[in-house]
VOGU-3710 file (C-alpha; in Angstrom, 3 decimals, decimal comma):
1> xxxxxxxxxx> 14,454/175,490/332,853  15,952/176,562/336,313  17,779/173,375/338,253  17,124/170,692/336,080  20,106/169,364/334,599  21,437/169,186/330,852  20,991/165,452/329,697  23,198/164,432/327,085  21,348/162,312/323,986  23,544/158,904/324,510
11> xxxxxxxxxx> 26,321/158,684/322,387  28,128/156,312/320,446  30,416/154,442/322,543  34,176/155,204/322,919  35,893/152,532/319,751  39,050/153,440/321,918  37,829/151,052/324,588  37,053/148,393/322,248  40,554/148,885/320,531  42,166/148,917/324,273
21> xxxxxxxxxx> 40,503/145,426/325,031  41,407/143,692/321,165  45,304/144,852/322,218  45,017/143,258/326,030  43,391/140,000/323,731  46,417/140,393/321,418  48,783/140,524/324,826  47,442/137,245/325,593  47,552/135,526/322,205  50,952/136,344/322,518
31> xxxxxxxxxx> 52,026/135,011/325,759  50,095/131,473/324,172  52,514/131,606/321,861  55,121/132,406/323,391  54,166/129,729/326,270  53,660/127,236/323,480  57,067/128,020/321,402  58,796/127,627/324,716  57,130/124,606/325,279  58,532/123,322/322,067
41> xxxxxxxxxx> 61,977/123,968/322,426  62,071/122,417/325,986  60,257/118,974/324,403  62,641/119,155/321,673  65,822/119,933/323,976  65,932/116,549/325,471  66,519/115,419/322,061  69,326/117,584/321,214  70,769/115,894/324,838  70,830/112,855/323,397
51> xxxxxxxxxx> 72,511/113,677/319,854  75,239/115,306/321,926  75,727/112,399/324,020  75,632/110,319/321,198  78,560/111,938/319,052  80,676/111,755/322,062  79,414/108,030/323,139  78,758/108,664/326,458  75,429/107,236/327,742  72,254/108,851/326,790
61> xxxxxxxxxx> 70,731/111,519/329,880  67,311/110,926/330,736  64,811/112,280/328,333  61,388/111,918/330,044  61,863/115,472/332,680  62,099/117,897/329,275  59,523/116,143/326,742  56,831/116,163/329,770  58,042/119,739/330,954  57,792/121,013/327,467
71> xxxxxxxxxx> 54,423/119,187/326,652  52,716/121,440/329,781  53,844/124,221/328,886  52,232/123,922/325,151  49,201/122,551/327,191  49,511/125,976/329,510  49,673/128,540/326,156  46,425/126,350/324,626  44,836/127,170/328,134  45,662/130,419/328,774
81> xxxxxxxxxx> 44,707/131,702/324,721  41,140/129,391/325,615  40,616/131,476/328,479  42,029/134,825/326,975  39,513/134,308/323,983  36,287/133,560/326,573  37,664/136,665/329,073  37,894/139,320/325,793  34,523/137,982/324,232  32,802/138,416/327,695
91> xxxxxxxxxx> 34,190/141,818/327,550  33,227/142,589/324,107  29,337/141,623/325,043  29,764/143,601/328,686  30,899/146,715/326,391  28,269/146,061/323,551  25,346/145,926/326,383  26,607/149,370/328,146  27,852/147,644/331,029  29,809/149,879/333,208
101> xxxxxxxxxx> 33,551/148,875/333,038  34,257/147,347/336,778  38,567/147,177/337,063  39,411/143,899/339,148  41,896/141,962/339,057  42,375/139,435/336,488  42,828/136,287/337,571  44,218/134,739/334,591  47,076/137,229/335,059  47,680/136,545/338,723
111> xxxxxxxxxx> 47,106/132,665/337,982  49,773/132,508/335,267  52,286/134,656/336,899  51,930/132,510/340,195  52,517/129,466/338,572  55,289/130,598/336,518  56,888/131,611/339,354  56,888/127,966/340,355  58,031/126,505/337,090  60,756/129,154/337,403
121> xxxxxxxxxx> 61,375/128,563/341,175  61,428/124,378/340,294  63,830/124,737/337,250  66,352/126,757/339,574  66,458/123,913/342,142  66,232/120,992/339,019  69,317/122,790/337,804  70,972/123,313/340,971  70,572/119,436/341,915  71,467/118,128/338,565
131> x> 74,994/119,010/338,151
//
């Protein structure tokens, strides 16, 4: 009994890391949706362009740039809540074999917010050129 160390009988693992990795999954459902909603109304606001030019009889604007716009962006939310669902079930089995818990980067995150800084960055200067 001198030196040895205690050893611990394993325990059950820690449901608060299994709850903290179903509300990052949640996170990303969410951004989906809201990537996909958005998507939506930018589709369907080339649309409303034309009923407005149509009440006052001017000609009709171009409606390809929003309908194709909107269409990647619903395409973007179905990727990114694929992904999302492959990352957290990856997780889930990591966590369910005892796998230590190795903090990286994601690079969904980092991919998404890099690209929507472009969409962002490209609808500034579509804007500023169109009017």
């Amino acid at each position: 009994m001198g030196d040895e160390p205690l050893r611990s009988a394993p325990s059950e693992p820690d449901p608060r890391v299994y709850f903290a990795a179903e509300r990052t999954f949640l996170a990303w459902i969410r951004t989906g949706l809201a990537l996909m909603g958005f998507g939506f109304v930018v589709a369907r606001f080339g649309l409303f362009l034309h009923e407005i030019a149509a009440m006052q009889g001017g000609p009709p604007p171009p409606a390809g740039f929003s309908r194709w716009f909107g269409i990647g962006l619903i395409g973007l939310g179905v990727l990114l809540t694929a992904a999302s669902t492959a990352r957290h079930l990856s997780t889930v089995r990591r966590l369910n074999r005892g796998e230590p818990f190795v903090g990286r980067p994601t690079w969904l995150g980092v991919s998404i917010a890099l690209l929507l800084v472009v969409v962002g960055v490209s609808l500034v200067v579509y804007l500023l050129t169109a009017a």
